[in-house]
C-alpha positions in Angstrom: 78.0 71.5 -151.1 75.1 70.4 -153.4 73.9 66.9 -153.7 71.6 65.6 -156.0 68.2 63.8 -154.8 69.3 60.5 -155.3 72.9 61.3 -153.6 71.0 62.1 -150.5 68.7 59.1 -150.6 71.8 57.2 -150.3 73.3 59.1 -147.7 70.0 58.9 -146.0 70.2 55.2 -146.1 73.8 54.7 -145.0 72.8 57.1 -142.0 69.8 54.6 -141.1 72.0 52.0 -141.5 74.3 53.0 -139.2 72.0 53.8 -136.6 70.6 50.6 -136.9 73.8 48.5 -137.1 74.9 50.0 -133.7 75.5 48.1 -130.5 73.4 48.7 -127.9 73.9 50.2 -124.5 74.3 48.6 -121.6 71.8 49.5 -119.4 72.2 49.0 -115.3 68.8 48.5 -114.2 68.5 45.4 -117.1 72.2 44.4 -117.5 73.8 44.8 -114.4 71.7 45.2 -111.6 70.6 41.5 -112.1 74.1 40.3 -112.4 75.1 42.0 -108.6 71.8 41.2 -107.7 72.2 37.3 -108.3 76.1 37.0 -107.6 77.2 39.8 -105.2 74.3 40.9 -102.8 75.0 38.2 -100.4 78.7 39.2 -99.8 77.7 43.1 -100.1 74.3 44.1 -99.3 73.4 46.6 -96.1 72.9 43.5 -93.8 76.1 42.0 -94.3 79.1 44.3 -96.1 82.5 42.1 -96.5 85.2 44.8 -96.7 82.9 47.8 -96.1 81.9 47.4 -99.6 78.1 47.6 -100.2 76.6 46.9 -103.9 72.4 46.6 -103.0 71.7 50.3 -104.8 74.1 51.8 -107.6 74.6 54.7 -104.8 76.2 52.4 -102.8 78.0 50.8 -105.9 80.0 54.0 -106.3 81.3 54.3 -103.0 84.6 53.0 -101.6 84.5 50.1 -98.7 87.1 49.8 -96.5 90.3 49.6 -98.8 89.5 53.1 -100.1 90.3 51.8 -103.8 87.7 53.7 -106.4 85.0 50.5 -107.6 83.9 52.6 -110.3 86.5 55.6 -111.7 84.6 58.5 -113.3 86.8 58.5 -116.2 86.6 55.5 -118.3 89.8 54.8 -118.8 91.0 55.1 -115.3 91.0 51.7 -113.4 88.2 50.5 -111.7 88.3 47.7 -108.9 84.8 46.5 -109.2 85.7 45.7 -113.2 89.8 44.1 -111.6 87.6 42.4 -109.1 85.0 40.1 -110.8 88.1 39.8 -113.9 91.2 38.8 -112.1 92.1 35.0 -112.4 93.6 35.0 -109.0 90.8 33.0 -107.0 92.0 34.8 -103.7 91.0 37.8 -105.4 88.7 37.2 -107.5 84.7 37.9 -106.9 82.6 36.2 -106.2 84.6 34.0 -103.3 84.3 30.5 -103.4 82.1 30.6 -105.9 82.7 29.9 -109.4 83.7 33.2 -111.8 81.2 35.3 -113.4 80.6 34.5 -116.7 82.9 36.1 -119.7 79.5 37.9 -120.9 78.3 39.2 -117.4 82.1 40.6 -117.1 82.1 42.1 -120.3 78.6 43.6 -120.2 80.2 45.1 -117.0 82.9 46.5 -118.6 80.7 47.7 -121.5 78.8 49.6 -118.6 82.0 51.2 -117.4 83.5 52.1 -120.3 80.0 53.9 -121.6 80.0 55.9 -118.4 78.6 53.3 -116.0 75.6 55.8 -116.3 72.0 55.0 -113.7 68.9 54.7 -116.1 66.4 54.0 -113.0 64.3 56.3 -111.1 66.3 56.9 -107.9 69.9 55.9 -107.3 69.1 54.9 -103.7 66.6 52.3 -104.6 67.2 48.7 -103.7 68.6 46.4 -106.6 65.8 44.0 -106.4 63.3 47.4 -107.2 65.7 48.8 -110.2 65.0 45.6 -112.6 62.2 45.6 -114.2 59.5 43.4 -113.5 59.9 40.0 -114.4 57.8 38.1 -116.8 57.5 34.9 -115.2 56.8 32.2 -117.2 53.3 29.6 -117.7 52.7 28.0 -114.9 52.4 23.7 -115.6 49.8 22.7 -117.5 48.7 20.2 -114.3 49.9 20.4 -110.8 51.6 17.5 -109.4 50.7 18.7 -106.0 47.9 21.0 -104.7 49.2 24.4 -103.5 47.8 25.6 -100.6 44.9 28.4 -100.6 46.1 32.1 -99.3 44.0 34.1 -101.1 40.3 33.3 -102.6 37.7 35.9 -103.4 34.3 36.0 -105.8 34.0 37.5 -109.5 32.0 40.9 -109.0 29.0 39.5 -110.4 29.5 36.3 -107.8 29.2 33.8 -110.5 32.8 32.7 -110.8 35.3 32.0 -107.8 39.4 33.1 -108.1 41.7 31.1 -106.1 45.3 31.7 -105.8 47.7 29.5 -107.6 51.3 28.6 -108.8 52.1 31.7 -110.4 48.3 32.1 -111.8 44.8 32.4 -110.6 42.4 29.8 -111.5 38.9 30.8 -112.2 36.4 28.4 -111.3 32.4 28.5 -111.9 30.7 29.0 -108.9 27.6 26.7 -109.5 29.3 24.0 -110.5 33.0 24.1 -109.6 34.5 23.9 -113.2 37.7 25.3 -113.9 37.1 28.1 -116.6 40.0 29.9 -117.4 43.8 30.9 -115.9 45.2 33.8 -114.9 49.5 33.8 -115.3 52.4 36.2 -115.1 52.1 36.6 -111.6 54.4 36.3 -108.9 55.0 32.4 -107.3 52.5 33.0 -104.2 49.1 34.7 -104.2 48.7 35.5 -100.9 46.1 38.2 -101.3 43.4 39.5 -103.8 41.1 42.6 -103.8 38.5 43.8 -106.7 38.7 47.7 -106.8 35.3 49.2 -106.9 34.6 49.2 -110.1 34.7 45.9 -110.5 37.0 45.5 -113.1 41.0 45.8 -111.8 41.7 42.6 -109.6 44.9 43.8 -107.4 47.3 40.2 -106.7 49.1 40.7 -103.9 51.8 37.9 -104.5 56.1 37.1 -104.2 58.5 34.6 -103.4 58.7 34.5 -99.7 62.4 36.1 -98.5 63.1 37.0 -102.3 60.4 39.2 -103.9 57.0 40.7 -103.7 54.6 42.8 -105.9 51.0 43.7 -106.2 50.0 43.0 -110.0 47.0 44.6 -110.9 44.9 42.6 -113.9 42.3 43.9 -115.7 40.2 40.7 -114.8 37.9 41.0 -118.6 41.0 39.8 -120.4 43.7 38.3 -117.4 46.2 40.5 -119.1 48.6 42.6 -116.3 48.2 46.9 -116.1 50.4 47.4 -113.5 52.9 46.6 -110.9 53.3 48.1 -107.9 54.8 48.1 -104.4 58.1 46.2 -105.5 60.0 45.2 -102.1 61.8 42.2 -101.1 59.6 40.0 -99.5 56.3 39.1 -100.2 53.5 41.1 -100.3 50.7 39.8 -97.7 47.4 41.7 -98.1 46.0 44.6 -100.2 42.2 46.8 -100.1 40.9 49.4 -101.9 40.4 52.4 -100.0 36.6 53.6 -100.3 35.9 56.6 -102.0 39.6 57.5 -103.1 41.8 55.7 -106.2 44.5 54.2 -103.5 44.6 50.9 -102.3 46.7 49.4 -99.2 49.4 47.2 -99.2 50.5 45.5 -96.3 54.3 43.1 -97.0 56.9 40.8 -95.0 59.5 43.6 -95.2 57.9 45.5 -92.3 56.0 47.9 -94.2 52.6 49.2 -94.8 52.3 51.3 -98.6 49.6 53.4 -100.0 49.6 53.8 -103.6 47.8 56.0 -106.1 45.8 53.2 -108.4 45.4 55.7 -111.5 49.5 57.3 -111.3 50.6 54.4 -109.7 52.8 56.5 -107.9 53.4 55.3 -103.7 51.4 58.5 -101.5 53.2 57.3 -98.6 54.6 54.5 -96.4 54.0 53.6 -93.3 57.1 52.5 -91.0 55.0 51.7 -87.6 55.4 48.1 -87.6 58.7 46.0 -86.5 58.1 43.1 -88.4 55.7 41.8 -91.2 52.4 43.3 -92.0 50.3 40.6 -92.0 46.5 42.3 -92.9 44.9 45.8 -93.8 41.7 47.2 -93.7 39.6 50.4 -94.1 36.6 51.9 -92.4 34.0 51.9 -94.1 34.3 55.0 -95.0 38.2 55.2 -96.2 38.6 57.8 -93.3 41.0 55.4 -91.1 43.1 52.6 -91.7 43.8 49.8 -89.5 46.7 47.0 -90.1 47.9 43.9 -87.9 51.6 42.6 -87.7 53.6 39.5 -86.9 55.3 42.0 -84.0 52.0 41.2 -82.0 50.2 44.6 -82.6 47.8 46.0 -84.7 47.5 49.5 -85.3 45.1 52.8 -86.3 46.0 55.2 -88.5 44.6 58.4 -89.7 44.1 57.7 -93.9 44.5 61.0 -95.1 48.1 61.9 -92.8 49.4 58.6 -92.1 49.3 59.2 -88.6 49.3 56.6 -86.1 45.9 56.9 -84.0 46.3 53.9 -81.5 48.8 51.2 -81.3 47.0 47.6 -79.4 49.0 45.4 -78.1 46.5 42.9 -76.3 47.4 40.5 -78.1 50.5 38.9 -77.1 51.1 37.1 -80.2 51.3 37.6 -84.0 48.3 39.5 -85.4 46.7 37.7 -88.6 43.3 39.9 -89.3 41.6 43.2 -89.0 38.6 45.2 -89.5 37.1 48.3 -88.3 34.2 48.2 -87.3 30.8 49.9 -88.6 30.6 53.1 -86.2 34.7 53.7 -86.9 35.3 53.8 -82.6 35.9 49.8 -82.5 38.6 47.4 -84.4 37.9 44.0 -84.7 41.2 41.7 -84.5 42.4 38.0 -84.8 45.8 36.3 -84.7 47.6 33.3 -83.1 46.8 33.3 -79.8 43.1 31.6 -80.6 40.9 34.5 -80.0 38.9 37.6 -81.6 39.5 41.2 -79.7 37.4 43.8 -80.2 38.8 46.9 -78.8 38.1 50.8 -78.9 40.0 53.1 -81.3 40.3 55.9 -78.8 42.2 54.1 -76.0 43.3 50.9 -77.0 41.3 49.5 -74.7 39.6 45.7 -75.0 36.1 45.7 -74.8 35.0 42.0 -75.6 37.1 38.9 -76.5 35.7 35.7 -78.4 37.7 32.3 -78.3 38.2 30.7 -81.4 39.9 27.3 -80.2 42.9 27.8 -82.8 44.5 30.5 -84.6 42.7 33.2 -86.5 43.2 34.5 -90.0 42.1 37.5 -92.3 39.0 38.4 -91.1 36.0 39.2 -93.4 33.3 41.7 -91.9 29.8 42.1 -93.8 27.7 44.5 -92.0 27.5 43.6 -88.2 28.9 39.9 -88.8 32.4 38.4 -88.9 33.8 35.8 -91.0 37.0 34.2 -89.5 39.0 31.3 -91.0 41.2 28.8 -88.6 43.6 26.8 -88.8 41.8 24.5 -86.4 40.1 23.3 -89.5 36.6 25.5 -88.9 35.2 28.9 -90.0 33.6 30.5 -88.0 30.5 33.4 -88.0 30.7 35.9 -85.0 27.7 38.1 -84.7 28.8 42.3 -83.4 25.8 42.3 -81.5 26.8 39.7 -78.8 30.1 39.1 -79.9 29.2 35.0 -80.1 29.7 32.5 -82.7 26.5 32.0 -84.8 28.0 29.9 -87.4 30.7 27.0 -87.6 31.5 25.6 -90.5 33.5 22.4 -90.2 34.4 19.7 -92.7 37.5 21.3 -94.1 40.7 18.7 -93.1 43.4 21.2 -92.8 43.6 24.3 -91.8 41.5 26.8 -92.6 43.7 30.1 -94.5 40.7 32.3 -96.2 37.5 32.9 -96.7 35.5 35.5 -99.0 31.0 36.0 -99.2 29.8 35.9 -103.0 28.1 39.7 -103.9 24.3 39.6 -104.2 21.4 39.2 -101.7 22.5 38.6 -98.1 20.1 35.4 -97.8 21.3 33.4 -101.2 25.4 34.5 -101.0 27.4 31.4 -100.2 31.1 31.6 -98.4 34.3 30.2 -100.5 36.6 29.1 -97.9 40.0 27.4 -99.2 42.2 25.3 -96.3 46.3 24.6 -97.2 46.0 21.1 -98.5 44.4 23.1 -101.3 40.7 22.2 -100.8 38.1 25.1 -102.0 34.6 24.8 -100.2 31.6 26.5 -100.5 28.4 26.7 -98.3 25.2 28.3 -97.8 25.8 31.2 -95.7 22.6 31.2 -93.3 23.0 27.1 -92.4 26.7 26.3 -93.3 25.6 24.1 -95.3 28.3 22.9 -98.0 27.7 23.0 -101.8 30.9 21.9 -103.5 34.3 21.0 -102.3 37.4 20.1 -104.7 41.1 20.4 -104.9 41.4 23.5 -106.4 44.3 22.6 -109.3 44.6 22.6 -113.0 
């Protein structure tokens, strides 16, 4: 058949036009995971599966519960009980229970789904619902807060002239020398609970979530605030993070029990770390990235071996939820700190205690600069413990609450000042060699 130029312009057009005008498909991990995620997980999930029926990964979706009727038929046209189920007017019947129907557009995007194939765009058909969406945009935080949010996560600019404290769903950057508000950091998850520059100075990692509903580690290319990543999804927040020296992975320690490594330049996981029965609470390396060490609510901290993942020495001296680590300088010691009021220091190749330091209230993440600890407490201090004589050199009091983190400004040891922020949202910071304060505010917009 021969067509002249202009004939196949038009047919060109019409094809375009076509493509154009079509629908789009529906696609699970935007479409319908959030729907099951938000309206059926409760009922259906892995904790909890009413009729044997589980929907909290699309592998689980597919399968029959208890009735042994098919939820999603392979064939299209066949009938599918998952579709009858969230359709069906009868209310004894209908899903969700006691609960007002699904909208008509959630059921018909579901039906869309079926009828297109009720195909899997994700990555793995096993992964948890909450890990299949996308991450979420989340919107500005308020232009003022009506009330101060307390301070989990504060840590210096790499050139130590600006100070960024966790917020409402943002950082705020604050000027060091004279405590002004500069500029905001948004899209991040609704806690900050832990921040870490990567060595070069110029990828922030936000460890952040929504405690017993999300958590993330966003990492923001600090120059312009704008996001370049998110990683280690789970579904509970994400508690501390650090940069492993002299390799492009970083450490991230979260409330669902688990301790991740992930690759900063694929973004791809290396491995996780299953050794702990309840949440991760801190994470640090040696010095020299050759061990990591990691501290848990389940009242142990533990050693691991960084390049195999294997578990090197498990302490349990504490009796009581673990809150802070650090390894110390020579790699044979671990420094901890948690809620029974009192640092440990203990050996790496026994689990033995060598030396304990009371701290008169309960310890947090620890910050180790050389030979010398920093330790924030919720008995409204910080506190300066010098490795030589395991003794407190420093107390810095004048904080009214409790005391949550604390971060030492880069530069020359005798001139860096500490930022310490308490949970009433107060920021502070002092001269390092006299604790002498310099500015205190309310850290909020």
């Amino acid at each position: 058949m021969n067509y002249t130029l202009s004939a196949m312009l038009v047919l060109v057009c019409l094809a375009g036009q076509s493509a154009l005008g079509a629908e789009p498909t529906v696609s699970f991990r935007k479409d319908v995971a959030p729907i099951l995620l938000e309206n059926c997980l409760a009922c259906h999930g892995a904790k909890k599966a009413e009729g044997g029926y589980r929907v909290d990964s699309y592998s689980e979706l597919r399968k029959a519960g208890d009735s042994g009727e098919i939820p999603i038929a392979e064939d299209p046209k066949d009938p599918s009980e998952l579709l009858r189920r969230i359709a069906c007017e009868d209310e004894f019947e209908r899903m969700p229970p006691e609960s007002d129907p699904l909208a008509a557009e959630q059921v018909s995007l579901v039906e869309k789904w079926i009828a297109e194939g009720a195909k899997f765009d994700g990555d793995k058909p096993e992964q948890e619902l909450a890990l299949v969406i996308p991450p979420s945009t989340y919107a500005a935080p308020p232009e003022k807060y009506a009330h101060a949010v307390p301070i989990t996560a504060v840590t210096f600019s790499p050139d130590g002239q600006q100070v960024v404290v966790g917020g409402y769903h943002e950082l705020t950057v604050w000027k060091a020398d004279d405590a002004t508000l500069v500029r905001r950091i948004s899209n991040l998850g609704q806690r900050i609970f832990a921040l870490s520059f990567a060595p070069d100075g110029k990828t922030l990692a936000v460890g952040c979530g929504e405690p017993g509903k999300s958590g993330e580690v966003r990492l923001i290319d600090f120059a312009s605030g704008e996001v370049k990543g998110v990683i280690a999804r789970t579904h509970d927040v994400v508690l501390d993070v650090a940069f492993r020296p002299g390799a492009p992975e970083i450490a991230v320690a979260a409330a669902d029990s688990s301790l991740r490594i992930i690759n900063t330049e694929t973004l791809q996981e290396v491995r996780t770390i299953a050794s702990h029965a309840d949440w991760v609470n801190a994470v640090a390396w040696s010095d020299d990235g050759s061990i990591l060490v990691s501290g848990s609510r389940d009242k142990s901290a533990k050693v691991y071996n960084a390049a195999t993942g294997e578990l090197l020495a498990s302490y349990q001296g504490h009796g009581s939820a673990v809150r802070g680590v650090s390894v110390l300088p020579d790699n044979t010691q671990v420094a901890s700190v948690g809620a029974d009021g009192k640092l440990h220091r203990w050996q790496v190749a026994d689990a033995k205690k060598v030396a304990e330091v009371p701290l008169g209230s309960e310890g947090q993440k620890i910050v180790r600069v050389g030979t010398e600890l920093f330790v924030p407490c919720v008995g409204q201090r910080l506190v300066r413990i010098n490795l030589a004589d395991n003794k407190i050199t420093q107390d810095y009091k004048g904080h009214s609450d409790w005391v949550l983190t604390v971060a030492q400004q880069p530069g020359e040891a005798s001139e860096r000042l500490l930022a310490s922020g308490s949970f009433n949202g107060e920021l502070r910071l002092w001269k390092t060699g006299d604790a002498t304060p310099v500015h205190s505010w309310i850290a909020k917009p």
